[in-house]
ChimeraX commands (.cxc) that place a marker at each C-alpha (Angstrom):
marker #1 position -74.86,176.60,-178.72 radius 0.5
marker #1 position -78.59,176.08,-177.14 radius 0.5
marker #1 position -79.55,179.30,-175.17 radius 0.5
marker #1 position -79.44,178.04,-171.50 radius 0.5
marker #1 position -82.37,179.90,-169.47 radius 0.5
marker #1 position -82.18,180.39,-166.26 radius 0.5
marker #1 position -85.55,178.43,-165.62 radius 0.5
marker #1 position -83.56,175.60,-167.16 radius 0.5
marker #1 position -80.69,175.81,-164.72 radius 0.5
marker #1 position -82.83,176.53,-161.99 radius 0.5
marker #1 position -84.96,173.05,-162.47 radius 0.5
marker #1 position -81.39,171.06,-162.89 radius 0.5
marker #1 position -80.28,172.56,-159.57 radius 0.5
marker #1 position -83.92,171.62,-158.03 radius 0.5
marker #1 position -83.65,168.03,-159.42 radius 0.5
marker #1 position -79.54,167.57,-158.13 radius 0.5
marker #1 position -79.17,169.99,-155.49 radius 0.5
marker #1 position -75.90,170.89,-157.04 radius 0.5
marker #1 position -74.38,174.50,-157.38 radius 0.5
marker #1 position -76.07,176.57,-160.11 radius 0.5
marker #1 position -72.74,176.78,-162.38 radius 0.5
marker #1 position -72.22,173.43,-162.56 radius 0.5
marker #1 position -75.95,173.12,-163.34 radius 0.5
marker #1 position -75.28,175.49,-166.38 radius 0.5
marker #1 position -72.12,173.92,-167.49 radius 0.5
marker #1 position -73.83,170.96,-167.78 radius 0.5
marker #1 position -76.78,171.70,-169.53 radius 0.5
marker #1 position -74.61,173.37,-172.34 radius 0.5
marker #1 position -72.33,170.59,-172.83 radius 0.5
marker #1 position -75.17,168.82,-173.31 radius 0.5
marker #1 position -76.73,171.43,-175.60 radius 0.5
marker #1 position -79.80,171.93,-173.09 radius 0.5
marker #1 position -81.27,168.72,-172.96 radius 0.5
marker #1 position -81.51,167.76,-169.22 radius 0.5
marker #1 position -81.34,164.54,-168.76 radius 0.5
marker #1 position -78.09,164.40,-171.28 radius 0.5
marker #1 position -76.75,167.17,-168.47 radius 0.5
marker #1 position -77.95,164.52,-165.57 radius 0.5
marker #1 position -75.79,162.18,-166.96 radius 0.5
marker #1 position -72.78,164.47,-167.52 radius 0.5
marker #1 position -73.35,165.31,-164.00 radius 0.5
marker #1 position -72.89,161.75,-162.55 radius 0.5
marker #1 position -69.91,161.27,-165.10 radius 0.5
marker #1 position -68.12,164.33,-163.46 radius 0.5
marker #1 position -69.19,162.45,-160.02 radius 0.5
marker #1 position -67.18,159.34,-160.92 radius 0.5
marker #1 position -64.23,161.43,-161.95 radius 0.5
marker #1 position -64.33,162.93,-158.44 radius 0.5
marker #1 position -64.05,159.39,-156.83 radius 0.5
marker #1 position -61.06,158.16,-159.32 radius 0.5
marker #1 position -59.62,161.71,-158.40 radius 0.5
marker #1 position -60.26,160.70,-154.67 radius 0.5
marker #1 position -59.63,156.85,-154.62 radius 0.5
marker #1 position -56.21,156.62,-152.68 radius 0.5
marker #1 position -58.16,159.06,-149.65 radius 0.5
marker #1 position -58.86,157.00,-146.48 radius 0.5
marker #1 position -61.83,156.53,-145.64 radius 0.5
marker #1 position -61.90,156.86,-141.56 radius 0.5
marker #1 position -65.52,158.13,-140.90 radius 0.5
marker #1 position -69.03,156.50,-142.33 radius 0.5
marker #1 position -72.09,155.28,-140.87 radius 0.5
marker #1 position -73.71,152.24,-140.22 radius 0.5
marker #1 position -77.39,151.53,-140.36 radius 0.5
marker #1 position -79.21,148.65,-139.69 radius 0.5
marker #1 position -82.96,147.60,-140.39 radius 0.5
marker #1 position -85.50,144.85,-139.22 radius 0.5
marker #1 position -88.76,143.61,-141.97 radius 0.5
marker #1 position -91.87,144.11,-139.82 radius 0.5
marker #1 position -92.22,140.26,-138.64 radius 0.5
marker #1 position -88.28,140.56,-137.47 radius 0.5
marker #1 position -87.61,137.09,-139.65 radius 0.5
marker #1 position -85.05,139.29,-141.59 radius 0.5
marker #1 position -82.40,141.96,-140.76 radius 0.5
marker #1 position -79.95,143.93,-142.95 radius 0.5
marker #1 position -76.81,145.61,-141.76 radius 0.5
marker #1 position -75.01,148.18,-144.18 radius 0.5
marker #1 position -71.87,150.03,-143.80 radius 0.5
marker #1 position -70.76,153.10,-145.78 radius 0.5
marker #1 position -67.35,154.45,-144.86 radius 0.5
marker #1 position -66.71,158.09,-145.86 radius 0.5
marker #1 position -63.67,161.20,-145.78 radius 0.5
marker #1 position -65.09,163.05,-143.07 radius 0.5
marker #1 position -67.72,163.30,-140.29 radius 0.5
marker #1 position -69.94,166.18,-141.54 radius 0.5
marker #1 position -70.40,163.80,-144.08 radius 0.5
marker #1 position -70.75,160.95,-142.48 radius 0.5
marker #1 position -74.13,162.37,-140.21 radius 0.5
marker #1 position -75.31,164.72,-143.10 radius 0.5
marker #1 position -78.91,164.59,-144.15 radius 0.5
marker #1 position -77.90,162.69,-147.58 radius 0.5
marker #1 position -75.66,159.73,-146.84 radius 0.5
marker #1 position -78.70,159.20,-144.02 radius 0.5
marker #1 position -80.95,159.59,-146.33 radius 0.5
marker #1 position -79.22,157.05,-149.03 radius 0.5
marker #1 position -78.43,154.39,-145.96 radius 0.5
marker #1 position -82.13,154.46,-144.83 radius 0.5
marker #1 position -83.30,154.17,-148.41 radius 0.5
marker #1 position -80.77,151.44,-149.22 radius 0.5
marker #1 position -81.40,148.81,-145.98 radius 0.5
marker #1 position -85.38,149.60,-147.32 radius 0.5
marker #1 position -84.55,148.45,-150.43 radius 0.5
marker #1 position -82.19,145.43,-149.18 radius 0.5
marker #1 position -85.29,144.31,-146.69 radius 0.5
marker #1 position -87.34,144.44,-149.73 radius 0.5
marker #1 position -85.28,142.39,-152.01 radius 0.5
marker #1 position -84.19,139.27,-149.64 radius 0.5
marker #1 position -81.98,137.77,-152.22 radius 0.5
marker #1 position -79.26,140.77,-152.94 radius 0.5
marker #1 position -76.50,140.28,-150.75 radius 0.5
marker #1 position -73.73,142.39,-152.91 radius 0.5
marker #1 position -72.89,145.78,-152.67 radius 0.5
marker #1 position -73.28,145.52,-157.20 radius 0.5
marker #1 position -76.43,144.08,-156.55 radius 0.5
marker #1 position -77.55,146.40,-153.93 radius 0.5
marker #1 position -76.72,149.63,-156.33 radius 0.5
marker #1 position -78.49,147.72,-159.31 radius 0.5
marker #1 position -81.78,147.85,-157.58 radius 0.5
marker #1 position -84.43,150.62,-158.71 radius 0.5
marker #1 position -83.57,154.24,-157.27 radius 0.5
marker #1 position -86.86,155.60,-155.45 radius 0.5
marker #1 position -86.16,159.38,-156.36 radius 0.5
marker #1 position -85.94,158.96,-159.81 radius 0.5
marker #1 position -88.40,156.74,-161.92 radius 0.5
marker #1 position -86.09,154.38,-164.33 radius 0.5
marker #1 position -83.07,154.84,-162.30 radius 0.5
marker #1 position -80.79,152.98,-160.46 radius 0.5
marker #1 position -79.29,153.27,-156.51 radius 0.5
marker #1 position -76.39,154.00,-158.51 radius 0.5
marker #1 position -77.12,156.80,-160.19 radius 0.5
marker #1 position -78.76,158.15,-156.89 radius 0.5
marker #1 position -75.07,157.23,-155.36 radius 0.5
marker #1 position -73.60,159.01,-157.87 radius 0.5
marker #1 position -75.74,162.08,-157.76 radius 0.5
marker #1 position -75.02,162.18,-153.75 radius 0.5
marker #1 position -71.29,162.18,-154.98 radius 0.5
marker #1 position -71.05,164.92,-157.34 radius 0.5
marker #1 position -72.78,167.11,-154.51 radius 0.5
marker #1 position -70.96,166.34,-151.89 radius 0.5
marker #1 position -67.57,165.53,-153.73 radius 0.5
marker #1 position -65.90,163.50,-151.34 radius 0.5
marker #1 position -64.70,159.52,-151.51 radius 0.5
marker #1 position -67.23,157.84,-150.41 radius 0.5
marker #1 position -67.65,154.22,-150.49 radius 0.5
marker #1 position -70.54,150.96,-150.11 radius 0.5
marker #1 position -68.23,148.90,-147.87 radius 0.5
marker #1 position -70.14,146.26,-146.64 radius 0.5
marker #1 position -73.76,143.97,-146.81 radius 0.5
marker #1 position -74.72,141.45,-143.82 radius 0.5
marker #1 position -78.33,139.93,-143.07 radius 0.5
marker #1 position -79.22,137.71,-140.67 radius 0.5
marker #1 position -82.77,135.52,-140.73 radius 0.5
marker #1 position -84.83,134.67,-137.76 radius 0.5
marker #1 position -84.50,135.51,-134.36 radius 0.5
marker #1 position -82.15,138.49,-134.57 radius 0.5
marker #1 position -80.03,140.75,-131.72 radius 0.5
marker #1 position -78.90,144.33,-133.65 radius 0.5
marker #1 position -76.73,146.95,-132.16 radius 0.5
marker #1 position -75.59,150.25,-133.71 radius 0.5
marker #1 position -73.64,152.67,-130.95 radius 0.5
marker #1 position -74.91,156.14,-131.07 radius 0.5
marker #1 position -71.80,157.58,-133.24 radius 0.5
marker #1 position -73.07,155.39,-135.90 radius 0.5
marker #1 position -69.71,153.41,-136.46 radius 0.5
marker #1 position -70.15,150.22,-135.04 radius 0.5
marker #1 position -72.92,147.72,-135.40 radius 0.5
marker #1 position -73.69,144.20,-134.57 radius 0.5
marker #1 position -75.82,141.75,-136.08 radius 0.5
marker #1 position -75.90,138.43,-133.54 radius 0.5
marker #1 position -78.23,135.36,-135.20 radius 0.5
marker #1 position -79.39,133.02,-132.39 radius 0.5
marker #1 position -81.62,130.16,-132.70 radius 0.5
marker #1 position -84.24,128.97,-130.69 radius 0.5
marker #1 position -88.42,128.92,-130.20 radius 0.5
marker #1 position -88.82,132.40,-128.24 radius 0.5
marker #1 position -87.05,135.41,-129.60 radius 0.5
marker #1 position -86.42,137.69,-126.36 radius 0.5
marker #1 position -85.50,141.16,-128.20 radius 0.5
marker #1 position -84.02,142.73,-124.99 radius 0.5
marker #1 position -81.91,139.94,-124.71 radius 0.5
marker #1 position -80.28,139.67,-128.54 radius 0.5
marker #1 position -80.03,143.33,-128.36 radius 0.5
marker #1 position -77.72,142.72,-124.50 radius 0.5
marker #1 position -75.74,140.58,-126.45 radius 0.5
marker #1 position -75.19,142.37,-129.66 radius 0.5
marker #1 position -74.01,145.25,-127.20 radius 0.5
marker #1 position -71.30,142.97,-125.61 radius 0.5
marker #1 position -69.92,141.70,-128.89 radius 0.5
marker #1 position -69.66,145.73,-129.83 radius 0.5
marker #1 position -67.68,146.71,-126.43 radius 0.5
marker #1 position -65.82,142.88,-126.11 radius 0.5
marker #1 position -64.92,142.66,-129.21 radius 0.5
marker #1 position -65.13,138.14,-129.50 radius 0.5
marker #1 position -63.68,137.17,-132.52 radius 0.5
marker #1 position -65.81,133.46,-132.33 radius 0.5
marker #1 position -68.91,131.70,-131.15 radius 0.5
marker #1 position -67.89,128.56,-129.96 radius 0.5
marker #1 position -64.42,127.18,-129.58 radius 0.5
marker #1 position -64.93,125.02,-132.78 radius 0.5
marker #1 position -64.38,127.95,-134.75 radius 0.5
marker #1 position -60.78,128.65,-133.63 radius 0.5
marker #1 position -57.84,126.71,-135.37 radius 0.5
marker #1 position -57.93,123.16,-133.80 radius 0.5
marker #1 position -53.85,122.81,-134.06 radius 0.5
marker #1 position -53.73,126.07,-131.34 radius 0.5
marker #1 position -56.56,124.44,-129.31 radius 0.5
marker #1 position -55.02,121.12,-129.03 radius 0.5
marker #1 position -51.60,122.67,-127.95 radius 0.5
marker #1 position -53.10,124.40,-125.38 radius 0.5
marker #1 position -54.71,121.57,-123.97 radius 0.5
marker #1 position -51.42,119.50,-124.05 radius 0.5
marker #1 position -49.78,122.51,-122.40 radius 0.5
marker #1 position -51.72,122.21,-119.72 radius 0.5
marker #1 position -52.24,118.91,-119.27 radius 0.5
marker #1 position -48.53,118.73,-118.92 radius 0.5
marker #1 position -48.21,121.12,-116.25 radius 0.5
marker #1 position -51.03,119.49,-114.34 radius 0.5
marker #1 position -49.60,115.73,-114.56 radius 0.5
marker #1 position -46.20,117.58,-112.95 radius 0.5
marker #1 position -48.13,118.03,-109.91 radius 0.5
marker #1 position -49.19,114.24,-109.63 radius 0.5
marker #1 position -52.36,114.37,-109.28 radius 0.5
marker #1 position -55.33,111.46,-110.50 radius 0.5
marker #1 position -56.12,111.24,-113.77 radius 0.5
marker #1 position -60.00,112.08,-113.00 radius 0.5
marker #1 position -58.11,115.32,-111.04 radius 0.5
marker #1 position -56.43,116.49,-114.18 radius 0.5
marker #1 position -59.24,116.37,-116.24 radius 0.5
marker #1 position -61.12,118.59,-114.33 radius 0.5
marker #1 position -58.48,120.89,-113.90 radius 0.5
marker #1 position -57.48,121.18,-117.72 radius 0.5
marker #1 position -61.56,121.55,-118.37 radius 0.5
marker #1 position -61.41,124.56,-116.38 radius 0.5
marker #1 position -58.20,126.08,-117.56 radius 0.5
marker #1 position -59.45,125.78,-120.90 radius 0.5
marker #1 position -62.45,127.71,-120.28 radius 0.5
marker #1 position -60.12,130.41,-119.32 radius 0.5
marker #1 position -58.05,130.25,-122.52 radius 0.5
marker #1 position -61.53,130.33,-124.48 radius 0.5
marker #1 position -62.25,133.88,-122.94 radius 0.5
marker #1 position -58.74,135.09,-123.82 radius 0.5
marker #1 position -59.21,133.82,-126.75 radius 0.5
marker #1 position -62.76,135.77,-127.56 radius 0.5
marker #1 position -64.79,132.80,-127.79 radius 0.5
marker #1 position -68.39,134.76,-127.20 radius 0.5
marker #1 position -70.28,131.78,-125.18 radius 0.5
marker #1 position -67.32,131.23,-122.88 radius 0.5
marker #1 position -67.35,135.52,-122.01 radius 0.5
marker #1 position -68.81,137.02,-118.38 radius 0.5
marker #1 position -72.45,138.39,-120.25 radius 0.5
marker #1 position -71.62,141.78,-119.98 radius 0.5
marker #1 position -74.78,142.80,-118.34 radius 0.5
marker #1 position -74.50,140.38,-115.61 radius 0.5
marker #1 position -70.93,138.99,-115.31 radius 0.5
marker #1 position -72.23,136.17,-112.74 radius 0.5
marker #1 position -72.98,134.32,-115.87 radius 0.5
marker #1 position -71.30,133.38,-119.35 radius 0.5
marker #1 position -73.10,134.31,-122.76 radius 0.5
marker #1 position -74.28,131.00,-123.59 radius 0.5
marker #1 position -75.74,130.72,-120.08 radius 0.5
marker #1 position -77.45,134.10,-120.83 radius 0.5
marker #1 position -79.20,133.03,-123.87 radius 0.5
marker #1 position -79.93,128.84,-122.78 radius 0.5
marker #1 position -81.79,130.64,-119.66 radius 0.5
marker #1 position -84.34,132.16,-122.55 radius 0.5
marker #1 position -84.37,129.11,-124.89 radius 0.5
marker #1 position -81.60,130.89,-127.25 radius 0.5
marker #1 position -78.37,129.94,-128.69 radius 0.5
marker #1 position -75.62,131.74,-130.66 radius 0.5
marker #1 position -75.45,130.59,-134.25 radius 0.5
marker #1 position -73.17,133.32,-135.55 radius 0.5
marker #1 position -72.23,137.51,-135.82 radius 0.5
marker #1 position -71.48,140.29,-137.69 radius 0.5
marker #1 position -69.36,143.25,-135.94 radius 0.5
marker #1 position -68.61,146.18,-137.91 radius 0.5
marker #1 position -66.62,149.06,-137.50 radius 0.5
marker #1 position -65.87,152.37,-139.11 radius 0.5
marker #1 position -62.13,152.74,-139.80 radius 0.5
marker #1 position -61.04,149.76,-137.69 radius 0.5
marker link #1:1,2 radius 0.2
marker link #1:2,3 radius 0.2
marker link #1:3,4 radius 0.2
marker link #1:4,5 radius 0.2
marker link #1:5,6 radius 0.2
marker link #1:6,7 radius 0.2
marker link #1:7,8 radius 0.2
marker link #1:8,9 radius 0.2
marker link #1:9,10 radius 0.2
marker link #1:10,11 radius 0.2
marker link #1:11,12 radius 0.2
marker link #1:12,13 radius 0.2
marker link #1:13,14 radius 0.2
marker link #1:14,15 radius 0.2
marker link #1:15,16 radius 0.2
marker link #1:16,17 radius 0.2
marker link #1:17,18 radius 0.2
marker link #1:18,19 radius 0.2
marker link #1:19,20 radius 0.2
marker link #1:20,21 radius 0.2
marker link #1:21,22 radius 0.2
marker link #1:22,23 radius 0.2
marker link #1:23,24 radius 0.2
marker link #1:24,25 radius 0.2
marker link #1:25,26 radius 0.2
marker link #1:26,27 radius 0.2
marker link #1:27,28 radius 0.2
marker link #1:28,29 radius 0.2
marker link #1:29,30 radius 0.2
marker link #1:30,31 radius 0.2
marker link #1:31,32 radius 0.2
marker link #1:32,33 radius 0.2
marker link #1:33,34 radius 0.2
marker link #1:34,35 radius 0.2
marker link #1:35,36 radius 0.2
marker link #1:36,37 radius 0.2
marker link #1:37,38 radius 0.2
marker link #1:38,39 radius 0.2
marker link #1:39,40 radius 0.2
marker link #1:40,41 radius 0.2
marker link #1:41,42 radius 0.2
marker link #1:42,43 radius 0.2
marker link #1:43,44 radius 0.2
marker link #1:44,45 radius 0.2
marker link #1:45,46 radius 0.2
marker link #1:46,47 radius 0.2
marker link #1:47,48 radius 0.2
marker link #1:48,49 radius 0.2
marker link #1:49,50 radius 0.2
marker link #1:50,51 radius 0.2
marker link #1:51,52 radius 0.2
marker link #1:52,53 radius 0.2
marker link #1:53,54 radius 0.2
marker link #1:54,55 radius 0.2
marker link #1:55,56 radius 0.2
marker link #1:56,57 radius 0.2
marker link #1:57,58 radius 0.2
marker link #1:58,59 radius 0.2
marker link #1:59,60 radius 0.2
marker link #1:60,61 radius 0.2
marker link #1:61,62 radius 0.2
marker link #1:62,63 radius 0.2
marker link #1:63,64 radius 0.2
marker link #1:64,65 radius 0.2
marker link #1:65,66 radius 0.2
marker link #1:66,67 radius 0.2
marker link #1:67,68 radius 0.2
marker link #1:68,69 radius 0.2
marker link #1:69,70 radius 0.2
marker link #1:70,71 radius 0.2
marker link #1:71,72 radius 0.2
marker link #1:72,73 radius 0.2
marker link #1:73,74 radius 0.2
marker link #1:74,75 radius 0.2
marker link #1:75,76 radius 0.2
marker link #1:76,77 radius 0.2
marker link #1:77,78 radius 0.2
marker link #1:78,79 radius 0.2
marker link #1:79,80 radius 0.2
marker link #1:80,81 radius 0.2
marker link #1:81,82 radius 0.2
marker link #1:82,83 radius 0.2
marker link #1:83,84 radius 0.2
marker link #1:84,85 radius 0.2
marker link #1:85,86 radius 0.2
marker link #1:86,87 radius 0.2
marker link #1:87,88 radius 0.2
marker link #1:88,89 radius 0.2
marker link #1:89,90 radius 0.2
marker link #1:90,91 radius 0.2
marker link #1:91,92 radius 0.2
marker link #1:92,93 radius 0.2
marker link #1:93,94 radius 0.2
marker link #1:94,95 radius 0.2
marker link #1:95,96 radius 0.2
marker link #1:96,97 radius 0.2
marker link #1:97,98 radius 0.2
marker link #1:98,99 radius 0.2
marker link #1:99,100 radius 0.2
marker link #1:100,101 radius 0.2
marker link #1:101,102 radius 0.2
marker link #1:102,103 radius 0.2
marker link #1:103,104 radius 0.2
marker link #1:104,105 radius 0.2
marker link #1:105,106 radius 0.2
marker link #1:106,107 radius 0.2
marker link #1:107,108 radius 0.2
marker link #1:108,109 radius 0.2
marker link #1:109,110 radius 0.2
marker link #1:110,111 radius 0.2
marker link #1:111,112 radius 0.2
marker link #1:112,113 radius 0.2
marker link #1:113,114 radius 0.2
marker link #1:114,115 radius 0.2
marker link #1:115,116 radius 0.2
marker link #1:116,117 radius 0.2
marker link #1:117,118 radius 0.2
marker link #1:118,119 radius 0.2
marker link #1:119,120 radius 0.2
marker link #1:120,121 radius 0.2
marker link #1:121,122 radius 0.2
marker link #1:122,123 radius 0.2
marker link #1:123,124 radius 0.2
marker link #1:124,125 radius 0.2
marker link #1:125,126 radius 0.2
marker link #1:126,127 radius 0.2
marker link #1:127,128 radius 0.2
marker link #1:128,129 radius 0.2
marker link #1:129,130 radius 0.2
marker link #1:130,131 radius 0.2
marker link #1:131,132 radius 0.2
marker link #1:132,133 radius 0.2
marker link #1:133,134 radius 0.2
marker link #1:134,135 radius 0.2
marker link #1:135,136 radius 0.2
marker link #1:136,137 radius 0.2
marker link #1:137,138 radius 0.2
marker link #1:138,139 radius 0.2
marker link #1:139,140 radius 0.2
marker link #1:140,141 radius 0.2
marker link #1:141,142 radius 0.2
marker link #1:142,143 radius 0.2
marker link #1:143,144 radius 0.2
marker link #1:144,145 radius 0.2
marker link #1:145,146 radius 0.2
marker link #1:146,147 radius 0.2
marker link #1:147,148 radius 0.2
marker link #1:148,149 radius 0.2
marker link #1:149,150 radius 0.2
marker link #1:150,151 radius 0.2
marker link #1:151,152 radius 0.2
marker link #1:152,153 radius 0.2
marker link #1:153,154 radius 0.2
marker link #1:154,155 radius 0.2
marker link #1:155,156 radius 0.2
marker link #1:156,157 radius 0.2
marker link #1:157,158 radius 0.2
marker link #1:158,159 radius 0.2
marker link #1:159,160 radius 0.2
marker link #1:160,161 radius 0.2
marker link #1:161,162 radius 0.2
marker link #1:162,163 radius 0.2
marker link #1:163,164 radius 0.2
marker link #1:164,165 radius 0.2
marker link #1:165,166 radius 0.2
marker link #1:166,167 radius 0.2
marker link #1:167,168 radius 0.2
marker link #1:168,169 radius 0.2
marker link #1:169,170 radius 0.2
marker link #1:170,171 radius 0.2
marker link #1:171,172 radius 0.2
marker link #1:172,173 radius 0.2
marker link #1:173,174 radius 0.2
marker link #1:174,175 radius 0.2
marker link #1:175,176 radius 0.2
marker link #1:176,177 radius 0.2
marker link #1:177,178 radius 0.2
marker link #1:178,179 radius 0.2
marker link #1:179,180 radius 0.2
marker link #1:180,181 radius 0.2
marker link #1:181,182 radius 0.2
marker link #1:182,183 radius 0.2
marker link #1:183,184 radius 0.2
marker link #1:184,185 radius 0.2
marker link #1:185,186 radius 0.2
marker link #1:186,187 radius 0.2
marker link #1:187,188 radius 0.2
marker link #1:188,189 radius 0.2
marker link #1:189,190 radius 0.2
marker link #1:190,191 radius 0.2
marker link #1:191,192 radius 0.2
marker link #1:192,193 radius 0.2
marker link #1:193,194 radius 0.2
marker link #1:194,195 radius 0.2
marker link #1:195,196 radius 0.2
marker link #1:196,197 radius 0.2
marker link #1:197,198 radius 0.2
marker link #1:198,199 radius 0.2
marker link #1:199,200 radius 0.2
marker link #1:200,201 radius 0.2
marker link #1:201,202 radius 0.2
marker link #1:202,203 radius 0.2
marker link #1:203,204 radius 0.2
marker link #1:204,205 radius 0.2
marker link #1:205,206 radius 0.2
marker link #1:206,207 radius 0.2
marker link #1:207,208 radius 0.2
marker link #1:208,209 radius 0.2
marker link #1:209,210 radius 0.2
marker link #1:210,211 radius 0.2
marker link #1:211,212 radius 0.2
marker link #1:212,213 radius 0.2
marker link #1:213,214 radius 0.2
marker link #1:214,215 radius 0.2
marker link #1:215,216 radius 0.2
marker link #1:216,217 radius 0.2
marker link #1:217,218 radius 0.2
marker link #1:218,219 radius 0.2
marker link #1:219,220 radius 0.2
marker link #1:220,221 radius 0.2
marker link #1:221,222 radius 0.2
marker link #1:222,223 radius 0.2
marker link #1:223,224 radius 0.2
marker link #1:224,225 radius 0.2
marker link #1:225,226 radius 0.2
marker link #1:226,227 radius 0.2
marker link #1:227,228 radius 0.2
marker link #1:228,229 radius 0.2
marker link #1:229,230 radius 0.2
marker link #1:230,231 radius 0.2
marker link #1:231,232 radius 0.2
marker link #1:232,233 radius 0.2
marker link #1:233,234 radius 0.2
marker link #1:234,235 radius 0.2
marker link #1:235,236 radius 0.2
marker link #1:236,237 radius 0.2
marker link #1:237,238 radius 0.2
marker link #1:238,239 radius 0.2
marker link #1:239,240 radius 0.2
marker link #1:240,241 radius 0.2
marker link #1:241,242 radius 0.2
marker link #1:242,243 radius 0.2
marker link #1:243,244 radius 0.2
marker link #1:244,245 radius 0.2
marker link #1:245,246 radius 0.2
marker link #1:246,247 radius 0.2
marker link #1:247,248 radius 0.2
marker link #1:248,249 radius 0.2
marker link #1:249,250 radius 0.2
marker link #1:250,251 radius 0.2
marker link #1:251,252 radius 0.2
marker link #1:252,253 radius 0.2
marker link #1:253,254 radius 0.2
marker link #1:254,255 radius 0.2
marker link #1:255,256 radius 0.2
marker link #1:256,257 radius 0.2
marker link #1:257,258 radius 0.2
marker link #1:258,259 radius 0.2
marker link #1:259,260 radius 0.2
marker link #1:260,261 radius 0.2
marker link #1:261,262 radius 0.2
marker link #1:262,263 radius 0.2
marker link #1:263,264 radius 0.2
marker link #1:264,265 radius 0.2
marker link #1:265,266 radius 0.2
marker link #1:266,267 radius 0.2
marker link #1:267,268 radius 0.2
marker link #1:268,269 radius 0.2
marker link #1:269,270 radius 0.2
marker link #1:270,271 radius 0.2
marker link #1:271,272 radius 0.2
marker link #1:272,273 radius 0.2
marker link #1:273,274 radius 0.2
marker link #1:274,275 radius 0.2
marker link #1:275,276 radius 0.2
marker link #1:276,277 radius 0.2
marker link #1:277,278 radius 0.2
view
């Protein structure tokens, strides 16, 4: 067996940050060479996460990032064991480094291809192997849940716990960044589930509309009457139903969303809310 100096051990621990026995272990398994004991080292790491894979995973963080012209954003989600973990230096550290990367390469849009891109630590590495390395060191499940970009003008929201984000596209000529950001806040606290009411199931719509149409031709009223009276009601179901443009704008409840936004030139093409263990 190579002799294992303790200059040896001390540069693995310098280069991984992980204890100084495992260092050693490693480096005599793989008879001193290092970079055989880096990769022993992020083998051990994916043992940890089989060893781990049936923990939930009810903390994370969720970081979001804008290029420098704001024509494209990235959200990403990592969801985590615990929440030491969650706001430690390294899994900021690897979220900040991977929306970077994701801003820089515009076409990746899967967490595979997102971990395939070039690490920035180590030359001729991987995000991967940096993933892994964070792994073995902190040796807890820990897990690249979730990509979502958004092009042009662009609201973004992450609440200061880190464990829900927004991403609201709009469309339109002026992009008014306190406003997108207003709204991406009242899809985190509201909760919509849709844009417009073409995105919910037709079938429940049109019941709904017969339902009340119903009730209002009970009361005898003129046709002309009834239609105005259903068009209203059904602006009501819309809220209940979490139809965004249809909800009191959170900031100023005296008008809708889609009010909001038409008052700057915007409109809501489409969202992405995220949140940690829910």
């Amino acid at each position: 067996m190579a002799e294992i100096t303790a200059a040896a051990v001390k540069a693995l621990r310098e280069i991984t940050d992980l204890p100084m026995m495992a260092c050693k272990k490693a480096l005599q398994e793989a008879g001193g060479d290092q970079e055989k004991a880096i990769d022993i080292l992020r083998e051990e790491a994916g043992k940890i996460q089989l060893k781990r894979s049936d923990n939930a995973t009810s903390e994370g963080r969720i970081t979001v990032l804008s290029s420098e012209d704001g024509s494209e954003t990235v959200m990403l989600e990592i969801a985590c064991e615990s929440a030491p973990v969650a706001s430690g230096e390294d899994l900021v550290n690897f979220s900040n480094t991977c929306v970077a990367q994701l801003i820089a390469n515009p076409g990746v849009d899967t967490v595979e291809g997102l971990l395939a891109l070039p690490s920035e630590k180590t030359p001729g590495k991987t995000l991967n192997d940096d993933f892994m390395d964070m792994l073995n060191k902190i040796r807890e499940k820990i897990v690249v849940t979730r990509i979502a970009r958004s092009q042009g003008p662009t609201g973004s929201y992450v609440h200061h716990d880190g464990k829900t984000g927004v991403l609201l596209q709009a469309k339109g000529e002026t992009a008014d960044a306190e406003l997108l950001r207003g709204v991406a806040m009242h899809i985190a606290a509201l909760k919509p589930v849709a844009v417009n009411e073409s995105d919910l199931d037709p079938a429940v719509v049109q019941e709904e509309r017969d339902r009340l149409i119903a009730e209002a031709k009970a009361t005898g009223k003129p046709d002309n009457i009834i239609e105005k009276i259903v068009d209203g009601r059904m602006k009501t179901f819309f809220v209940e139903q979490g139809v965004l443009n249809y909800q009191p704008y959170a900031v100023d409840d005296s008008k809708t969303v889609s009010q909001a936004l038409a008052e700057k030139g915007l409109e809501a093409v489409s969202f992405t809310r995220c949140a940690i263990g829910g």
